[in-house]
N, C-alpha and C positions, 0 to 999 in steps of 0.2 A: 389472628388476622393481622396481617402487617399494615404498621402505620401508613396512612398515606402522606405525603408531604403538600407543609400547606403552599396555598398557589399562588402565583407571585403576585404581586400588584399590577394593575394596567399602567403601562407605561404613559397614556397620554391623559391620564390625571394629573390635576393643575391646580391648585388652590392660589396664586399668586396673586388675584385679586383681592383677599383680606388683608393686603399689603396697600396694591393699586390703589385700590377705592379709596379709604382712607386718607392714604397721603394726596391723591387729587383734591380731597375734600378742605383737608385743613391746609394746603398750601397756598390756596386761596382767602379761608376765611382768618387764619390767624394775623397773618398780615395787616391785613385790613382793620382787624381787631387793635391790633397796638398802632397802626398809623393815626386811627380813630383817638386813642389813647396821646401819643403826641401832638395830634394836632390839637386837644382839646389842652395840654400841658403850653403849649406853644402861646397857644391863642392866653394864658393868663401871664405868657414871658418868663416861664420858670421852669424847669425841667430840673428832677430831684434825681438821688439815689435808686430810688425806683424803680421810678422810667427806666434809667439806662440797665438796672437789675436785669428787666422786662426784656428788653430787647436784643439784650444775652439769652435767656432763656429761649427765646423766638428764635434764635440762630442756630443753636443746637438743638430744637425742636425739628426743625427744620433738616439738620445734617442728619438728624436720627431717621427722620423720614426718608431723607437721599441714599444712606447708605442701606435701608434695607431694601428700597426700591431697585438701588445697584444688586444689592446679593439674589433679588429675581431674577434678575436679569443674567446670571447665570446660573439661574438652577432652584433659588429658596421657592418653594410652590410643588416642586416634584416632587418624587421619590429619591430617598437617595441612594439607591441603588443603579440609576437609569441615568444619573449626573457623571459626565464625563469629566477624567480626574483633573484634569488640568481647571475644571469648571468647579470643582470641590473647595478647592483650592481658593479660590475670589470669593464663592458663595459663604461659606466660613468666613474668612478675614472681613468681609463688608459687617454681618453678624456680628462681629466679635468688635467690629466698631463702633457701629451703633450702639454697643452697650455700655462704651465709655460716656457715649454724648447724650445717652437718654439721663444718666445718673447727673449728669451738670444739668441738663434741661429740666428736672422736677425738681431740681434741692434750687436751683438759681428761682424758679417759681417762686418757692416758699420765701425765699430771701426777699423778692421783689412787696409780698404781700407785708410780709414785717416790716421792712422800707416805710411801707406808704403806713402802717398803725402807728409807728415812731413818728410821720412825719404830722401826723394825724390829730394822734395822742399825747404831743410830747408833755404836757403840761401835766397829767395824767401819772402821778408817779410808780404807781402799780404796776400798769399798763407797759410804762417804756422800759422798769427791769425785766419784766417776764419776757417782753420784746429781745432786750437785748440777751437775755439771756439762751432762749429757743433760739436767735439767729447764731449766736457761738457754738452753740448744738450744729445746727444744721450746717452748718459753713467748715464743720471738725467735718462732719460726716460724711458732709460732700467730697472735698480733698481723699480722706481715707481710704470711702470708697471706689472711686475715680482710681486711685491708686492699686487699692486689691483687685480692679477688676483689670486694668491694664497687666499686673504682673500676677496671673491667677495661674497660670503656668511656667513653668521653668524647664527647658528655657520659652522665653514669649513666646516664640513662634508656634510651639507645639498646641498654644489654643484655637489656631486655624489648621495645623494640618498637624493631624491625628497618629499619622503614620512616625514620627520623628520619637525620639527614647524620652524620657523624662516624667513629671507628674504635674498634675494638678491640684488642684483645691475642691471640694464638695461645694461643685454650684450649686447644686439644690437647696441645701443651707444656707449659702450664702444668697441667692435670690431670696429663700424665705424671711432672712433678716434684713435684708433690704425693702422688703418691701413692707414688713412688718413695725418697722422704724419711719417709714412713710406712712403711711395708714396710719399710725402716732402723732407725728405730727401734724399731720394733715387737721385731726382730729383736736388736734389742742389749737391751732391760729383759726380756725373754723369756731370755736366756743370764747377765744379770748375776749373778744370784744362786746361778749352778748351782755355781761352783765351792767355792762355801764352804759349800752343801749339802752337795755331792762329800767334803769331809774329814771329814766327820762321823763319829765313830766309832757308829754305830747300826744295829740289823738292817736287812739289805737289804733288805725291805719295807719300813721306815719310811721308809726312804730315796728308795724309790723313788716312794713315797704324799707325804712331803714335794717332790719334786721334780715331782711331777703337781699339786701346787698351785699350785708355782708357773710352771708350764708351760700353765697353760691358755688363755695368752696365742698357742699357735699356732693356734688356732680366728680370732685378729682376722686372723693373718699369711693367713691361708687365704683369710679372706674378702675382703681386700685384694687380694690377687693373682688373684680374681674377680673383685674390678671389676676391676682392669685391664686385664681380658682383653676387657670390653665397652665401653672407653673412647675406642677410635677410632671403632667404627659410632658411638656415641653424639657423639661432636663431630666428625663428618664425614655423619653423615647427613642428606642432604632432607629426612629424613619423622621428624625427631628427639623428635616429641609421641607418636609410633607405636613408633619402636625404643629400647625403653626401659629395656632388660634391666638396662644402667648404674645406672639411679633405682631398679630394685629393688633392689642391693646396695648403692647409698645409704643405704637403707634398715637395710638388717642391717649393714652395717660400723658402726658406730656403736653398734647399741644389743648387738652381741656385745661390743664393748669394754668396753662399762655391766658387762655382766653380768661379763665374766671380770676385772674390777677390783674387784667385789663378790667373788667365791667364796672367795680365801684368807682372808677374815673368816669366812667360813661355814662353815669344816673342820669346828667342831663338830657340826654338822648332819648332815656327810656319814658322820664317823665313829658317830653314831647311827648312819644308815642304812646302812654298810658295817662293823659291828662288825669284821672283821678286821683296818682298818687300826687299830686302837687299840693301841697300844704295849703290849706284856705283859707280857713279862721282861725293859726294857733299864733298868728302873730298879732290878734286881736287881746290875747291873754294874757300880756304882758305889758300893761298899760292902756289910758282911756285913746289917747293917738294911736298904737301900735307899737310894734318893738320894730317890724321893718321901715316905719316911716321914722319912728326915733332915729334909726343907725344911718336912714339916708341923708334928715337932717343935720348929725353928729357929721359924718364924712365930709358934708358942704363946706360946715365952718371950720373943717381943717385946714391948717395951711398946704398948699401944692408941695410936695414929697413928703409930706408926715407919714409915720409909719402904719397909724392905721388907716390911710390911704391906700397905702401899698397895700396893707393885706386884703383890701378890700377888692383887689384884683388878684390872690388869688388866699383864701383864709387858709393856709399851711398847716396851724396851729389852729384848729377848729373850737369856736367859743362854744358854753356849756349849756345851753336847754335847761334853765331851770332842776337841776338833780331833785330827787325826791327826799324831802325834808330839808329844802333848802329854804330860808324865810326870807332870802334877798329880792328887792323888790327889781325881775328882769326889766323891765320897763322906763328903770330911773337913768338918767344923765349920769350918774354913779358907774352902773353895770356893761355901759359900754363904751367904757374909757380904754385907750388902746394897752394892751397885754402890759405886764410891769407899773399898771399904777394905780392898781385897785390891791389890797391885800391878798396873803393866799390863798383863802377862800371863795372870794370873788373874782379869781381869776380860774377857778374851774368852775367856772358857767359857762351855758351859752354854748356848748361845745357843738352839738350836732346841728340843732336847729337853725345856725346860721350858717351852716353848711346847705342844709337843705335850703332854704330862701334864695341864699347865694346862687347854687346851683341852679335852681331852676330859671334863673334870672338869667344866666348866659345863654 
């Protein structure tokens, strides 16, 4: 019996909305996310590293989203058999740029999140080599790949239109190690800081509300590990303008990064809206007055522009919470003398917990 040949596709199948949706969703909410983010950096008069990291990522989160939005618009959603050539043609090249700009928008994330641990941590000496060192990683990798991915054909053009002589490179592979090198590191600035939460001497709630802040980085590790679960159909499929599942979590990997690189500036906000987590009685623990009434009285008899003034409008350098097995008494006129005049050890106190207080005070 003779083969029968298989039947075509309906031409007016359309998937273009796992494109649509998305990018209407987060071109709305990421925004808002980092102006939320500035205005709250604004409102203490300082804008860091960061921040502006941030809002590089948000921009190329954004084109990533634009240009796939553009590659629908002639043709990413259909068949590509049914895509008129001249339409082939845009739909590829828009694809093939999004993927320079999605690789700057996740590796600039990461950058933004180490920013703020440095800017954080800095006293913390552990903490700010691993920092710098994961950011020189990230920041080789980013360039690199930016670059293999712009010249992954030879000559360039031949990675939008198919038809011209030349070669390319095993995108399959090279997706897979890029995304396997995120998921890497996602996974290590996601763990870095837990441990020095972990000593904290503070109520187990607080504890666990500070380590949820800085945990929300498993939502990128999540969405990572989605695409790369649609990463082979997508660079092994025929019908690749049609199975597209990949290009939607293009889409959301990036702009969840935006967002959960914005949210630990945003704790004030949250602890508005979840009054529970706000710290009640751990600043009774730290003397028979309090450690927040100590630090407001200390700030009084400052002189006007002394430096722990200033930092008292925005703590940069977050004092240390009491670490565990530490015997300095948090409470005394001693422990919150401004940074540089307490010895070394008494100047990694105090770190988080006066963050928290601080914070929820704005």
């Amino acid at each position: 019996m003779a083969a029968t040949d298989a039947p075509l596709p309906n031409p007016k199948d359309n998937v273009s909305r796992l494109v649509y949706i998305p990018s209407a969703i987060f071109v709305v909410i990421c925004p808002i996310v980092v102006a939320l983010r500035v205005w709250a950096r604004l409102r203490s008069g300082k804008m860091g590293p960061d921040d502006w990291t941030a809002i590089a990522a948000l921009i190329f989160a954004l084109l990533t989203s634009g240009f796939l939005v553009a590659s629908c618009h002639y043709g990413m959603g259909r068949h590509f058999v049914y895509i008129e050539a001249h339409n082939k043609y845009e739909t590829l090249k828009y694809l093939y740029m999004s993927q320079v700009t999605y690789k700057a928008a996740i590796n600039l994330s990461k950058c933004s999140i180490l920013l703020l641990y440095l800017r954080l941590f800095k006293i913390v000496g552990w903490i700010r080599w691993a920092c710098w060192g994961i950011l020189t990683c990230v920041v080789i990798y980013c360039v690199s790949s930016m670059v293999a991915t712009i010249f992954q054909c030879s000559p360039v053009v031949k990675a939008f239109n198919k038809t011209l002589p030349g070669t390319c490179i095993d995108l399959a592979t090279f997706w897979f190690a890029n995304a396997g090198f995120s998921i890497a590191t996602d996974i290590i600035i996601l763990l870095l800081p837990m441990p020095l939460v972990y000593q904290l001497e503070v109520p187990r709630a607080q504890k666990i509300a500070l380590m949820a802040v800085f945990a929300v980085g498993i939502f990128v590790v999540v969405t990572s590990c989605l695409r790369v679960a649609t990463l082979d159909i997508f660079a092994t499929s025929p019908d690749n303008t049609y199975d597209i599942a990949n290009v939607m979590w293009t889409i959301i990997e990036p702009n969840v990064a935006v967002i959960c690189a914005s949210l630990p500036i945003l704790r004030p906000l949250v602890v508005k809206l979840f009054p529970a987590l706000r710290s009640k009685s751990s600043a009774n623990r730290y003397g028979s007055s309090g450690y927040a009434e100590q630090s407001k009285r200390t700030r009084r008899s400052q002189p006007h522009g002394d430096n722990w003034a200033e930092s008292s409008r925005e703590p940069d350098v977050i004092h240390m919470a009491t670490l565990r097995g530490s015997h300095s008494n948090a409470g005394s006129e001693e422990n919150i003398l401004p940074l540089g005049q307490n010895d070394t050890s008494a100047r990694i106190q105090k770190t988080v917990e006066y963050t928290i207080q601080y914070s929820e005070k704005r």
